[in-house]
C-alpha positions in Angstrom: -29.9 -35.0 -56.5 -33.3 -35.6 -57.4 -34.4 -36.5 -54.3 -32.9 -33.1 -52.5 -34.5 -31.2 -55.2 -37.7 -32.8 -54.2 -37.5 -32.1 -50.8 -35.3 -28.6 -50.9 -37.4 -27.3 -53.9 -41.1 -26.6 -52.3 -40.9 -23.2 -51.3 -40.2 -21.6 -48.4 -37.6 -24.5 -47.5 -34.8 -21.9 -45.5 -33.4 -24.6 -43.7 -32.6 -28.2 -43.4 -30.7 -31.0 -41.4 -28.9 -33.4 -43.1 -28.3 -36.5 -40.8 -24.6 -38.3 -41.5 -24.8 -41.1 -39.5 -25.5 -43.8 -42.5 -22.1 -45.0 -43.5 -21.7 -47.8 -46.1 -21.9 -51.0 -43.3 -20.7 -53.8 -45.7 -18.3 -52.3 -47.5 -18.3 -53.8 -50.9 -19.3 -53.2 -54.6 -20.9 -55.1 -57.6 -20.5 -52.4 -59.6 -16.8 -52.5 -58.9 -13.9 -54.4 -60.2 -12.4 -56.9 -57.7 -8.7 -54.8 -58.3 -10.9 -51.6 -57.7 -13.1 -52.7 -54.0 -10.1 -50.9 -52.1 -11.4 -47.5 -53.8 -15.2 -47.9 -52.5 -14.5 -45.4 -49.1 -12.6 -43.2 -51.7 -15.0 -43.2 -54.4 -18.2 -43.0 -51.5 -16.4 -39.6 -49.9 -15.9 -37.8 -53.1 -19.2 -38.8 -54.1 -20.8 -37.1 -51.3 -18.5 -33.9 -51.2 -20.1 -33.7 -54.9 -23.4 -33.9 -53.6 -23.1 -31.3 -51.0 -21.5 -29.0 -53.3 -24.3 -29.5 -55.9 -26.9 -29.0 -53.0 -25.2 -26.0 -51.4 -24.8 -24.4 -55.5 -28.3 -25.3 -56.2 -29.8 -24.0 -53.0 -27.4 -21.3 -51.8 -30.5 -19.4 -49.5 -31.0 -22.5 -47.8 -29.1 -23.5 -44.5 -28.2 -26.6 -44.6 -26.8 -28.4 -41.0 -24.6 -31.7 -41.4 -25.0 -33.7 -38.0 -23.3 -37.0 -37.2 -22.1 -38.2 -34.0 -23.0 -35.1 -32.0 -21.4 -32.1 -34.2 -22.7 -30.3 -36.9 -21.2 -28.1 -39.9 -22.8 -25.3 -41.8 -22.5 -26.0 -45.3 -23.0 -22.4 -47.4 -22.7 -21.5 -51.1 -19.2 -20.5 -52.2 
């Protein structure tokens, strides 16, 4: 979140495109327990969702466009 805050925080930021094309390629953790690898896509996805939510809350005047692939979402504050 740091990193967004960095970038989203100078002022006058209004809009931004978040490219989603970086995926996990080698899928596989050292962080995680042998019984626990088959959770790595589960824990990667709600990991991000939590990001985005933080970034929409945190920044809800900024436009933020998700791209991967071709399509795009709007992600907004609640």
């Amino acid at each position: 979140m740091q990193s967004i805050r960095g970038v989203l925080g100078v002022p006058n930021i209004t809009y931004a495109k978040w490219d989603c094309n970086r995926y996990v390629t080698q899928p596989g953790s050292s962080y995680l327990a042998p019984d626990r690898q088959s959770h790595l896509w589960i824990d990667y996805v709600n990991a991000l969702y939590t990001l985005m939510e933080k970034t929409a809350n945190t920044f809800p005047a900024t436009e933020l466009m998700l791209c991967s692939g071709g399509g795009g979402v709007w992600i907004t504050a609640p």
